[in-house]
N, C-alpha and C positions, 0 to 999 in steps of 0.2 A: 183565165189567169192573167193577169197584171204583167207587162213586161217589168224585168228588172231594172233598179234605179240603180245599183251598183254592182261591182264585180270586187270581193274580198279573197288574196291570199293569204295562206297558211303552210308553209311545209310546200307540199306536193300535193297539195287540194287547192281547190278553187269554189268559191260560194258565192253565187250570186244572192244579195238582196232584193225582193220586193217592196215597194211602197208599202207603209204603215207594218213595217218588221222591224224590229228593233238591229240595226245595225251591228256587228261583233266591233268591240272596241278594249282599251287595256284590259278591263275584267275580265272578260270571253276571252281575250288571251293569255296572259296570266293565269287563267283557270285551267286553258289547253296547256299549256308550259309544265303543269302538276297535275294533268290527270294521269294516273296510273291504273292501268287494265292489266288483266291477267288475259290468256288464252279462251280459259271456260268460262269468266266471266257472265253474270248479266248484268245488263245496267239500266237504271230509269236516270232519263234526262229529263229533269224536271223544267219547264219554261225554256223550250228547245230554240225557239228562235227560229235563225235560217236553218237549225239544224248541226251548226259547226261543231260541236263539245258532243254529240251523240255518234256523228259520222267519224270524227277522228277515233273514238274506244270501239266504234264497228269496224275499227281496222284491225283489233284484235280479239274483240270482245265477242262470246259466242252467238250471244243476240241480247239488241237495245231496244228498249222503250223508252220514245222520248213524246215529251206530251207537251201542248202551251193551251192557253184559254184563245188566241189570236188565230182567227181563222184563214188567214193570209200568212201565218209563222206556218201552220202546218202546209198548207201548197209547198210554200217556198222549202219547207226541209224536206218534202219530199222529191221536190224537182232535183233539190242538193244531192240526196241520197242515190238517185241516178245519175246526176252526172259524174258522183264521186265513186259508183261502181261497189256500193254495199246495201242499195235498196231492200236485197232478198234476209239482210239481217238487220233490219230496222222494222218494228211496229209504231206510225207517227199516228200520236190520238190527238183528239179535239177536247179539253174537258181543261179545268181548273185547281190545280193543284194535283193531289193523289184522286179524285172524282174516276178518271177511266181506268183507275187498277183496281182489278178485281180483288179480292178479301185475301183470295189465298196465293196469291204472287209474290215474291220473295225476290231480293237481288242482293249482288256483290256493291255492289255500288251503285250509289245513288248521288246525281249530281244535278246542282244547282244555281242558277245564276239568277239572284233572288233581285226583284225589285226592293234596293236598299236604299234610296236617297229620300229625306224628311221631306215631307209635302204637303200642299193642303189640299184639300177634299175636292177643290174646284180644278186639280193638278192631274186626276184618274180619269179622264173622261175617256181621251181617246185611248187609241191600241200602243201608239207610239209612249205616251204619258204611262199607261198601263205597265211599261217594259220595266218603267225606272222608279215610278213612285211607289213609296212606303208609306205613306200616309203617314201624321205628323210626327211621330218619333222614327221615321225609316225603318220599326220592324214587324209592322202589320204583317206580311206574307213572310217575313224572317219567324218570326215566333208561331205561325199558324205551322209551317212546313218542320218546323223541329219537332211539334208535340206530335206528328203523326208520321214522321220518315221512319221512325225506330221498329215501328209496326209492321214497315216491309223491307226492314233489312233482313239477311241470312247469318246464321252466328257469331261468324266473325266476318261483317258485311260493314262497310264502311259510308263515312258521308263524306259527301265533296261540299265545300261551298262558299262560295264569293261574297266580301262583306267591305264595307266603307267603314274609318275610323268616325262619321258624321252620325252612328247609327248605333254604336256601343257594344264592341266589339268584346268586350268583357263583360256582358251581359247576356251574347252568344254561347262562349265559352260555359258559361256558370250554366244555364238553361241547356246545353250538350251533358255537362258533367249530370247534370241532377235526371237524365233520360238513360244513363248507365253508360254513357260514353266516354272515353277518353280523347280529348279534345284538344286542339296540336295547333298552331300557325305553322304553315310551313313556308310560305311566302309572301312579302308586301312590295309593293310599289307605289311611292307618290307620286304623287296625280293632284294640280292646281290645289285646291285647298284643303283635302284630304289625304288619307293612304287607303290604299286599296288591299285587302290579304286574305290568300286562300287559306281555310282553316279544312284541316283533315281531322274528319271523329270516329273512331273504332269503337265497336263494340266489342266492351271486355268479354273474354272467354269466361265460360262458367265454370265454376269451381268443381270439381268431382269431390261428393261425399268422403271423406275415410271413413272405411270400417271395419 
């Protein structure tokens, strides 16, 4: 394993970063700031990173799955997950998007810190580039992870997820509504020449018959 390039606090955690891992920055925090876990909880961390947004909900959460395509994001969250002292309730996978959840897995929550920024093609190469680009309209891996997160949420199972005003954030919203979601901003932050905002989506309850 790679020594660390840096050392990131949070709260009462501490994450070190590896080389070629996408660094926790306003998004990753802002995301941490609004995630809300329940006790029994599960949750998939989707594009885990050092791991920071899976290891803070394994602080309540019954057990997380948190997953990235970057084979240097999983070391490092897993190093994170021990030295943050919630290893034995974390499962860290290797695979690309929903790829290592099995068919019939199910969660309370599912969270995201999606490669949102517009890009071109020549912008995805490395792991670092990989973290942030969206390829040219910013919602390549946005629009790929909403048509399939719905698939492994639990009834009333919720989505987390991080999004740039540079990438059309009302075009999120509309593509949540039209997957049976009810679809929320709950927080924004500006940031240089965008805003940044976590959007919370519920899965409406289903109607009971009358008879």
């Amino acid at each position: 394993m790679s020594s660390p390039k840096k050392k990131i606090f949070f709260d009462n955690y501490v994450f070190y970063v590896l080389k070629d891992v996408y660094e926790p920055a306003e998004d990753s925090f802002l995301l941490a700031e609004n995630l809300v876990v329940n006790q029994n909880d599960a949750v998939l961390d989707v594009g885990t990173g050092c791991g920071i947004l899976g290891i803070l909900a394994a602080k309540k959460a019954k057990k997380v799955v948190a997953i990235d395509v970057n084979p240097h994001a999983v070391s490092c969250a897993q190093m994170n997950a021990k030295l943050n002292g919630v290893v034995d309730k974390m499962d860290i996978r290797l695979g690309n998007l929903f790829e290592p959840v099995e068919g019939n897995e199910k969660f309370n929550v599912i969270v995201f810190n999606a490669p949102y920024l517009p890009s071109e093609r020549s912008e995805q190469k490395t792991w670092m580039e990989r973290a942030w680009a969206g390829g040219p309209s910013g919602r390549e891996l946005v629009d790929r992870f909403i048509s399939q997160a719905p698939g492994y949420l639990m009834e009333r199972g919720k989505i987390v997820l991080v999004q740039s005003t540079l990438s059309n954030v009302d075009e999120t919203i509309r593509k949540l509504e039209e997957e049976g979601l009810i679809a929320v901003i709950v927080a924004k932050k500006k940031v240089a020449f965008e805003t940044i905002v976590v959007i919370h989506a519920e899965r409406q309850p289903r109607q009971r018959s009358m008879k």
